[in-house]
Every structure is written in structure tokens, then in C-alpha cells.
Backbone as a ProteinNet text record, in pm:
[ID]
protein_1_A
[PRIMARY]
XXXXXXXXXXXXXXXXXXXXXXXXXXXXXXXXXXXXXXXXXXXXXXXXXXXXXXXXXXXXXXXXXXXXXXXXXXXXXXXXXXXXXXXXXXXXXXXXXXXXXXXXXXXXXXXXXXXXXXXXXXXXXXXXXXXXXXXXXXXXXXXXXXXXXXXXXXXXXXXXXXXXXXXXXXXXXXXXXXXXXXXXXXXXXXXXXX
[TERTIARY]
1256.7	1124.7	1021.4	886.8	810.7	728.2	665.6	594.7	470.7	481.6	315.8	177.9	135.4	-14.4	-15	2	-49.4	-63.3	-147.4	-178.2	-101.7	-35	-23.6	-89.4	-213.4	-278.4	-325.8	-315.7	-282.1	-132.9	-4.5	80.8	118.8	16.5	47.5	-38.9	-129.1	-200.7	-136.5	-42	26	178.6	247.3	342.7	206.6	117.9	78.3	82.9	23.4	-29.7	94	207.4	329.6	342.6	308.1	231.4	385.9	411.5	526.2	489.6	405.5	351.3	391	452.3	482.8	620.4	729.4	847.9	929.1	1029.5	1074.1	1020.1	915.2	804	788.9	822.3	793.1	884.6	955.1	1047.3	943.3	991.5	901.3	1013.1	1031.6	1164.4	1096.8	1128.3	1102.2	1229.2	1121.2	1206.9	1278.2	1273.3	1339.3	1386	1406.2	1514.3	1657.2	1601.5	1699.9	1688.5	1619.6	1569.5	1501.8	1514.5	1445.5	1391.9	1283.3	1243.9	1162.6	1132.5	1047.9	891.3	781	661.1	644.3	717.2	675.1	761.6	857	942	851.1	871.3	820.5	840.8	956.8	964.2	896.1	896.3	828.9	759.2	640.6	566.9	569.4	637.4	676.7	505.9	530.2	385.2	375.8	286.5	238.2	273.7	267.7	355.1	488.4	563.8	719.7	734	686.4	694.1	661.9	815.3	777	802.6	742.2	784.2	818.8	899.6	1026.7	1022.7	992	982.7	1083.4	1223.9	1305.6	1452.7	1500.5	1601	1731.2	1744.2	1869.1	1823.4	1708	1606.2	1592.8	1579.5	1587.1	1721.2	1816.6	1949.6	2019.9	2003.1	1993.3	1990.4	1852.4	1749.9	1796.3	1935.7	1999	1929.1	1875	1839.6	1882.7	1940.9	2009.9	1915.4	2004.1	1892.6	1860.2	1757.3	1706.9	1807.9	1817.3	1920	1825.6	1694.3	1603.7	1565.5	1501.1	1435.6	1512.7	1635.7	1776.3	1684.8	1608	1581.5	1657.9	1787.7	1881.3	1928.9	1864.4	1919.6	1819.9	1916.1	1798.4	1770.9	1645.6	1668.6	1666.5	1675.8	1686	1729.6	1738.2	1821.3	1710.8	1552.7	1463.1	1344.1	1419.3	1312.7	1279.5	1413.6	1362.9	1234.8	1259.5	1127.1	971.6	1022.4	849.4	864	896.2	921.2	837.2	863.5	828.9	685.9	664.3	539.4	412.8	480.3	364	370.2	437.9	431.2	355.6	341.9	283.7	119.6	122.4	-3.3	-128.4	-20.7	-38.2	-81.3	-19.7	-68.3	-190	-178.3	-259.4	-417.3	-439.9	-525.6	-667.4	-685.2	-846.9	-870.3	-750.7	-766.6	-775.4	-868.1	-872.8	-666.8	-686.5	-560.3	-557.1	-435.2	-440.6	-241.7	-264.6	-89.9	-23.4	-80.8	42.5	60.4	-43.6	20.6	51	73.7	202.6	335.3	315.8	441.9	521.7	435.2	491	566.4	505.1	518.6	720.9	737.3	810.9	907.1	915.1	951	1021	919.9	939.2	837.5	814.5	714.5	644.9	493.2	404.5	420.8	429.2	493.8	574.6	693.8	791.7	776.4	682	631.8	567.8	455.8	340.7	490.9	578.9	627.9	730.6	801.3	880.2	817.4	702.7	672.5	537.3	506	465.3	563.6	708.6	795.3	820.6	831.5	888.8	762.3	640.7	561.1	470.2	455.6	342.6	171.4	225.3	99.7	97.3	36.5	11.3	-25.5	30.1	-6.4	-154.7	-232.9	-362	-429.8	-394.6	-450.6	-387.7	-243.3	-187	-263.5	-261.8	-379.4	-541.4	-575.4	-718.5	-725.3	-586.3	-549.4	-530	-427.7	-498.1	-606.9	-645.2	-795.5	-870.1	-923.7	-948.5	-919.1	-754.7	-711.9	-751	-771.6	-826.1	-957.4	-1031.6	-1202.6	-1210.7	-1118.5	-1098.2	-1109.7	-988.7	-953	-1068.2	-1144.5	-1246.5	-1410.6	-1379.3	-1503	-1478.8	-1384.8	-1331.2	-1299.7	-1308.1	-1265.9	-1386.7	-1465	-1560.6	-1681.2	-1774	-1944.5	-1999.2	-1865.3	-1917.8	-2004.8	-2062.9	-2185.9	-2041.7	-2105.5	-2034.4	-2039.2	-2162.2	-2150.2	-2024.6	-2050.8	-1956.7	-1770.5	-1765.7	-1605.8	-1588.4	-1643.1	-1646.8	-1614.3	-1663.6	-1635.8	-1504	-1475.5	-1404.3	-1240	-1223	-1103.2	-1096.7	-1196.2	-1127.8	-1186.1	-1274	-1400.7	-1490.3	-1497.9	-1598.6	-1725.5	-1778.4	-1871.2	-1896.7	-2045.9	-2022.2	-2033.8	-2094.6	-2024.4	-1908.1	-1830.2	-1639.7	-1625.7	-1659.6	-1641.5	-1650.7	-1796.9	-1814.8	-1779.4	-1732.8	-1708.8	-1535.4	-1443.4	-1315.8	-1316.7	-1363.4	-1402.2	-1415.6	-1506.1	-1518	-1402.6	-1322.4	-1209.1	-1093.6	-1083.5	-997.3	-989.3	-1103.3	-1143.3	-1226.6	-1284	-1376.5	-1512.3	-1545.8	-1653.4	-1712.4	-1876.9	-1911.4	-1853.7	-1799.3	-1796.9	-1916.7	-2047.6	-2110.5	-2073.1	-2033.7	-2025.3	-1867.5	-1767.2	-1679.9	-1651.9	-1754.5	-1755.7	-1806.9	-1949.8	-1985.6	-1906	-1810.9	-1744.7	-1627.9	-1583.2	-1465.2	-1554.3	-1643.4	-1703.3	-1752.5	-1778.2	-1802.6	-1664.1	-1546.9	-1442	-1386.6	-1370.8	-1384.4	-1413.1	-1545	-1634.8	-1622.4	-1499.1	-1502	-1596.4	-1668.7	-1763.1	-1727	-1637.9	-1575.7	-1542.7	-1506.5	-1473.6	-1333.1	-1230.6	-1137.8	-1105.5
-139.6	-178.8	-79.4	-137.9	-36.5	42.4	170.4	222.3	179.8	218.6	162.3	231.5	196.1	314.9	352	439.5	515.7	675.2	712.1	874.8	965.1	1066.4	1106.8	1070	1136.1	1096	1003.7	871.2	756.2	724.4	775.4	736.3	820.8	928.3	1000.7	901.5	868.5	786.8	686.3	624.6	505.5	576.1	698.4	727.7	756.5	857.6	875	781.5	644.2	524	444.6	473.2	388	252.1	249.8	110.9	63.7	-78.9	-87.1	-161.3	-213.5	-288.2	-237.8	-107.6	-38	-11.8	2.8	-59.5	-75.8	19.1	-24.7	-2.9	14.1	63.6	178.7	280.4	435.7	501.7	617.5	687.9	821.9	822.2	1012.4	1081.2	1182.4	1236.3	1430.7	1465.2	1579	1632.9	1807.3	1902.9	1980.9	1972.5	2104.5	2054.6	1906.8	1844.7	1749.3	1720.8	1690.1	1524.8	1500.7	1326	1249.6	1123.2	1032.5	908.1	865.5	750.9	647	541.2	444.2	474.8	438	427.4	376.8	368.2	274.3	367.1	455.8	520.1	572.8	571.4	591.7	782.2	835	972	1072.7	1161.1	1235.3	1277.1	1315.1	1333.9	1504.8	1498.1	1638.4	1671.8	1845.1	1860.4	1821.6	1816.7	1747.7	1818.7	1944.9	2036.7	2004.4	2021	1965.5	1833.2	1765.1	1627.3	1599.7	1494.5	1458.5	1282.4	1182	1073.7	1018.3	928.5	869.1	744.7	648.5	509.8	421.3	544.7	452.3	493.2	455.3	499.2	562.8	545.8	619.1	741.7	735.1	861.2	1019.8	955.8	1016.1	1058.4	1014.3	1039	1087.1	1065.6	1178.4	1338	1306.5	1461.9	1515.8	1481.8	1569.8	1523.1	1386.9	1330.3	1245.6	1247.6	1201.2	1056.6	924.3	851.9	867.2	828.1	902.2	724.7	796.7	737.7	627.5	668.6	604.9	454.1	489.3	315.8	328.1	328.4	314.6	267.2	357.4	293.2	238.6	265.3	259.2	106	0.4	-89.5	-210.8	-349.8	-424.6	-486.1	-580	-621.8	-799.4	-836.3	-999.9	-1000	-1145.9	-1154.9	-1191.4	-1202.3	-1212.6	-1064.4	-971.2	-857.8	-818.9	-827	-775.7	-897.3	-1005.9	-1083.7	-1041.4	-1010.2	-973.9	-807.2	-701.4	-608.8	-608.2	-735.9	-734.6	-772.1	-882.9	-910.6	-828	-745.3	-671.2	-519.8	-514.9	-383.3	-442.7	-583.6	-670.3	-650.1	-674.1	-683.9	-572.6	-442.9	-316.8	-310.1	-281.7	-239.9	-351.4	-439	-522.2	-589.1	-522.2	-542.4	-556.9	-528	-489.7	-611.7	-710	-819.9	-946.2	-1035.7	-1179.8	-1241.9	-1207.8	-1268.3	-1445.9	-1523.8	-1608.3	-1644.7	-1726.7	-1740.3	-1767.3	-1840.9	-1888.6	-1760.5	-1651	-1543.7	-1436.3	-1456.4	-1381.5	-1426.5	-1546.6	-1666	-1661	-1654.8	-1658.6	-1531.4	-1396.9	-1266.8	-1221.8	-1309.6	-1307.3	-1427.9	-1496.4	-1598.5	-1702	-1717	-1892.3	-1937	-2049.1	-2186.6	-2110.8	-2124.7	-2077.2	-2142.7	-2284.2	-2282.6	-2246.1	-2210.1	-2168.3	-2006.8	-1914.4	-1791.7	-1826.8	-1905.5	-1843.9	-1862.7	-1957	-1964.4	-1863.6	-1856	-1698.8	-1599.1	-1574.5	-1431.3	-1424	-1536.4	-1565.2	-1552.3	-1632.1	-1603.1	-1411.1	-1371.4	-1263.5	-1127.7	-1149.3	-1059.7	-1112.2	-1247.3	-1273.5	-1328.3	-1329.1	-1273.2	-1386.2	-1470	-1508	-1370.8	-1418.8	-1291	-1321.2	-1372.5	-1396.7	-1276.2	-1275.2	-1245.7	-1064.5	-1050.7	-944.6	-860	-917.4	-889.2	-832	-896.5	-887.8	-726.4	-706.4	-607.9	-468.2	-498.9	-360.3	-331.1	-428.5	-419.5	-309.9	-371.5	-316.5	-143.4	-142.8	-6.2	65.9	48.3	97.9	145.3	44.5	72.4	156	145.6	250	390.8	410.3	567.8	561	536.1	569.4	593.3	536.3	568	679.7	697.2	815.7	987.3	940.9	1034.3	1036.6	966.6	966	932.1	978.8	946.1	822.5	743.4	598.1	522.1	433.2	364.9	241.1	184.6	57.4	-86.7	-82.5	-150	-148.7	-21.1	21.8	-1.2	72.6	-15.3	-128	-168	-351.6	-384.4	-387.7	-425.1	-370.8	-236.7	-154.1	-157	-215.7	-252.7	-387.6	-464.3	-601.7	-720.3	-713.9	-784.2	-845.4	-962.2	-1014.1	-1080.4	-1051.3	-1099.5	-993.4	-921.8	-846.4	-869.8	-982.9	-1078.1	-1100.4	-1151.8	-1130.6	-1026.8	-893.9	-767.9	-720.8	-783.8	-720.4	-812.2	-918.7	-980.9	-951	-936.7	-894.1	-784.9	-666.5	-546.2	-554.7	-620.5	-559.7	-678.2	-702.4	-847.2	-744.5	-688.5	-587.6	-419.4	-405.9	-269.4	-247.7	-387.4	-399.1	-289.8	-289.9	-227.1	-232.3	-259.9	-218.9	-119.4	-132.2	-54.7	91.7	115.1	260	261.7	211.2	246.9	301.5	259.2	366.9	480.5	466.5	616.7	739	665.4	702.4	808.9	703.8	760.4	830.2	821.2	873.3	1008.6	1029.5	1174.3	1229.4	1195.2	1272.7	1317.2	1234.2	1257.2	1387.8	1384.9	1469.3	1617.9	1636.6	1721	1770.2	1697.3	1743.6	1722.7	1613.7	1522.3	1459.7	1391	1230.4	1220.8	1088.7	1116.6	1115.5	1114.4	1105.2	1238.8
-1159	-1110.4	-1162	-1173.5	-1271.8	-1132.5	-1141.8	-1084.5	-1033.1	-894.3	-841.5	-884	-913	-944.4	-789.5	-723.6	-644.6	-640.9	-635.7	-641.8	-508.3	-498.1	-378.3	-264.9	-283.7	-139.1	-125.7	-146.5	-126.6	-42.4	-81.4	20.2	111.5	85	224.5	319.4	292.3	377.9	453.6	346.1	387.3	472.9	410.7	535.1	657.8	693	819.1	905.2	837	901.5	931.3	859.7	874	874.3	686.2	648	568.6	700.3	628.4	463.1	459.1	339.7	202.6	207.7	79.5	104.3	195.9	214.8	84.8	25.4	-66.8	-193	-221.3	-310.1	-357.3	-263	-284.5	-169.9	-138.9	-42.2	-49	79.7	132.4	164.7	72.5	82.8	114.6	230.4	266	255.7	220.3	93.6	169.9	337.2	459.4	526.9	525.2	581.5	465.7	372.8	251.3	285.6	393.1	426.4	335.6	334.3	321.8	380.2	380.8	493.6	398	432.4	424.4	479.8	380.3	423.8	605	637.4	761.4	854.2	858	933.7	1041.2	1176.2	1300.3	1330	1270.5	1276	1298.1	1326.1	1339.2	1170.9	1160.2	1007.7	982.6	822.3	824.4	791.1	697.7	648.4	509.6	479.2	373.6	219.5	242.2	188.3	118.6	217.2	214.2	175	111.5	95.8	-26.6	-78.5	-235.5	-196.6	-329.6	-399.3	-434.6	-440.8	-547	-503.6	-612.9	-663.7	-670.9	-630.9	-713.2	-606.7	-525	-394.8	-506.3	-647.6	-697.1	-725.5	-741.2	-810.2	-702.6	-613.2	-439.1	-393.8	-404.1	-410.4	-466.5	-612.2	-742.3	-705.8	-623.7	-587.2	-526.9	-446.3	-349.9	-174.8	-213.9	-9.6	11.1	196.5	255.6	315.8	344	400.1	531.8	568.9	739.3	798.4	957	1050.6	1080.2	1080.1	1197.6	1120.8	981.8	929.1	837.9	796.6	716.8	560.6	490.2	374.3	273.6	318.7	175.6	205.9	353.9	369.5	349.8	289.1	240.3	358.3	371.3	473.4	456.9	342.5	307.8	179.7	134.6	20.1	-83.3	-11.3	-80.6	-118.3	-87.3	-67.4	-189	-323.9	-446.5	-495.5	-477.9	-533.8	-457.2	-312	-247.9	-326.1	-323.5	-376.5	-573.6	-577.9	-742.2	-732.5	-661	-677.4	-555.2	-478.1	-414.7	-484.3	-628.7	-732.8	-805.6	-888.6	-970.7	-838.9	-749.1	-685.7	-707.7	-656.8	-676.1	-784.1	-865.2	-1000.2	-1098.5	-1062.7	-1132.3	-1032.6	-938.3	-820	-855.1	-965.6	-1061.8	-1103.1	-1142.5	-1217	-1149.5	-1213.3	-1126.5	-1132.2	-1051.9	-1007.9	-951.3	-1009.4	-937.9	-910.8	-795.2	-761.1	-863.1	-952.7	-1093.7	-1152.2	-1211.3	-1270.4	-1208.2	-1046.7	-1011	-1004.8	-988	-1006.8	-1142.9	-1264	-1336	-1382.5	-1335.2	-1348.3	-1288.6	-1146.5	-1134.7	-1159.6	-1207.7	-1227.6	-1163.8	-1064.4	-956.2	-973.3	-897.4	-922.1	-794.5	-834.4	-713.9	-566.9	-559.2	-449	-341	-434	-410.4	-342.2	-451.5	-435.2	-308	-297.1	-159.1	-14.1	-36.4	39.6	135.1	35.1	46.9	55.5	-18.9	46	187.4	220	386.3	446	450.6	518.8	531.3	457.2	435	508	479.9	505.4	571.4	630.5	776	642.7	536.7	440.2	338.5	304.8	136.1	58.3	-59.1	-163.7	-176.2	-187.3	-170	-65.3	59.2	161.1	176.1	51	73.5	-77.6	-163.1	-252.2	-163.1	-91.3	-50.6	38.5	84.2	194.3	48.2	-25	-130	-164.6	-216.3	-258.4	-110.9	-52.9	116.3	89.6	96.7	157.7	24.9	-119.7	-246.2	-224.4	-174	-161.4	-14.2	23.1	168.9	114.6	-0.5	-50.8	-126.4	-170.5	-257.2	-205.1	-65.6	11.8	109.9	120.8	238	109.7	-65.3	-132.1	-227.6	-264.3	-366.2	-331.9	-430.1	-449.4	-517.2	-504.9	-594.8	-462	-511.7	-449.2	-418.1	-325.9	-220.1	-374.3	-402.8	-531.8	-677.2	-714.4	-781.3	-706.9	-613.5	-573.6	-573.7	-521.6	-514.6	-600.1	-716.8	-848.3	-877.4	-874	-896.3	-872.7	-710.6	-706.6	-719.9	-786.1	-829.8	-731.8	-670.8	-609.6	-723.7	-688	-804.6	-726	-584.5	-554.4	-403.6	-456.4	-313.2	-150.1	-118	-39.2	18.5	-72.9	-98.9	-22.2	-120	-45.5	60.5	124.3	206.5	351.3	324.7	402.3	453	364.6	365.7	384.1	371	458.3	586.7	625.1	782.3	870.3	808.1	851.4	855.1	775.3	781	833.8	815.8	869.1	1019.1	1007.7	1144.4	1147.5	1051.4	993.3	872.5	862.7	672.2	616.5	489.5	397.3	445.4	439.7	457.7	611.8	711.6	853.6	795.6	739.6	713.9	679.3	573.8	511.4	616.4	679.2	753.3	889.9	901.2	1014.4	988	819.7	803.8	731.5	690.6	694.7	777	877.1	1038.9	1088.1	1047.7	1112.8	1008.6	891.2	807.6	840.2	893.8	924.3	1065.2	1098	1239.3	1341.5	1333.3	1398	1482.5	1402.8	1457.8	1585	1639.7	1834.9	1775.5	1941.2	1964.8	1982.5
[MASK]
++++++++++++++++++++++++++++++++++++++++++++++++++++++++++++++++++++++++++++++++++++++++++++++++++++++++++++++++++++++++++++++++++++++++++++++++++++++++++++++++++++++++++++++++++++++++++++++++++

């Protein structure tokens, strides 16, 4: 399976949050316990420090880590996971681009039908709507990490109408795009409530 474009702090984001959505995708294998877990593992969160990457569960195992007891990464959990697995790496990585169901369909090779079907079953999600959710958590890391203008992302992770954008933003985030930033640099700054 090919690599996800994700930057570190990007899946640290996604272990904190315990986003199972990346499941299979990437392992968090901490360096002082010899563990490994799934993005989504409920565990306790080592430090950020101690913590490496691996794309690939032989690669991790290779490295000398054990699988964690708790979200058993080393176990599949359907007989369809390598096809959702392919096409939410195909999602990932190709998220910039007008995407449509046939050329993820064809990417993995079933009939789109067939695709929206299985992978709703499988993840609660059309790839449509699981597409729209990277996009989202992309323009998330880039407003919570950068000086790009709300315009510029939009475009940026693969929005072609800012509308679109900004409408699937606050559906998902429950906030505009600048009320995020907003609040995720107060929180930043040691502002923030809670």
C-alpha cells in the first residue's frame, strides 16, 4: 500500500483525537514501551517525544513493536477493509483533486456502485462525504498552523467553490473557518476556555 501524505503533526492530531478514520493507514508505535496501536486506540497517550510512524504493520514489527492488547492493530476487522483501506489512502493522497466516484472506483478496481456501497457499509460514510471530512480536517491543520488566508485553503485542499467550503466547514466543525482559527489561537495562547 502506498503512503499517506501526512506530516507528523497531522497524525499526532489524529492519534490525540482517536480518529479511527485513519485505522490501518498509519501505526503509533511508542519508543518506551516497544507498543503499537491504531490511530483510534483509547490508551492512555504517550509523549509526543517517544513516538514514531509506520505505514506499514510489517514495517512496525520489523522495528522491534509489540501489538498493543487494547485496539489489537495487527487484527483485521472485515474481509473488506483492504478495499476501504485503498481507497481512503487514494482519498488521502489525492484530496486536492476534483474527484469523482468512478475515479476512485476505477483506482481500486470495482464498479462505483459497488464501491459507494461497501465502503458506507464499512465506514457509516460515502467516499464523497469521507472525502469532504479530509478536506475539512486539512483546512483545519492549516488554519490552526499557517498564515494562509481562508481563501487560499479553500482552494488549497481541493474546494472548488467557497461556498462549498464554507458551508462543509461549519457542518463539520460547527464553526466558520476564521471563528476556528480564532479560537484555536486563543487556545494556543493559552486563552482558550476549558
Amino acid at each position: 500500500m502506498a503512503d499517506i501524505n501526512l506530516s507528523f503533526d497531522e497524525m499526532w492530531e489524529k492519534i490525540m483525537a482517536c480518529d479511527q478514520t485513519y485505522d490501518g493507514l498509519f501505526y503509533t508505535a511508542v519508543k518506551t514501551t516497544k507498543i503499537y496501536c491504531r490511530p483510534s486506540c483509547r490508551s492512555r497517550k504517550p509523549k509526543k517525544i517517544n513516538v514514531e510512524f509506520y505505514h506499514d504493520i510489517e514495517m512496525v514489527e520489523k522495528a522491534g513493536y509489540r501489538a498493543c492488547k487494547r485496539c489489537q492493530p495487527e487484527v483485521e476487522q472485515s474481509p473488506n477493509t483492504a478495499i476501504v483501506k485503498a481507497v481512503i489512502s487514494f482519498l488521502i493522497n489525492h484530496y486536492k483533486q476534483r474527484l469523482v466516484l468512478n475515479d476512485i472506483a476505477e483506482n481500486v478496481g470495482i464498479s462505483p456502485f459497488y464501491l459507494e456501497r461497501l465502503f458506507k457499509q464499512e465506514t457509516n460514510e460515502t467516499p464523497r462525504a469521507y472525502l469532504e471530512r479530509i478536506r475539512i480536517d486539512k483546512a483545519a491543520h492549516l488554519l490552526k498552523n499557517t498564515q494562509l488566508s481562508n481563501l487560499d485553503i479553500c482552494y488549497g485542499v481541493g474546494f472548488h467553490s467557497p461556498s462549498n467550503f464554507y458551508r462543509a466547514f461549519r457542518r463539520v466543525k460547527n464553526c466558520s473557518p476564521s471563528e476556528f482559527r480564532n479560537k484555536e489561537g486563543s487556545d494556543e495562547n493559552g486563552m482558550g476556555g476549558s
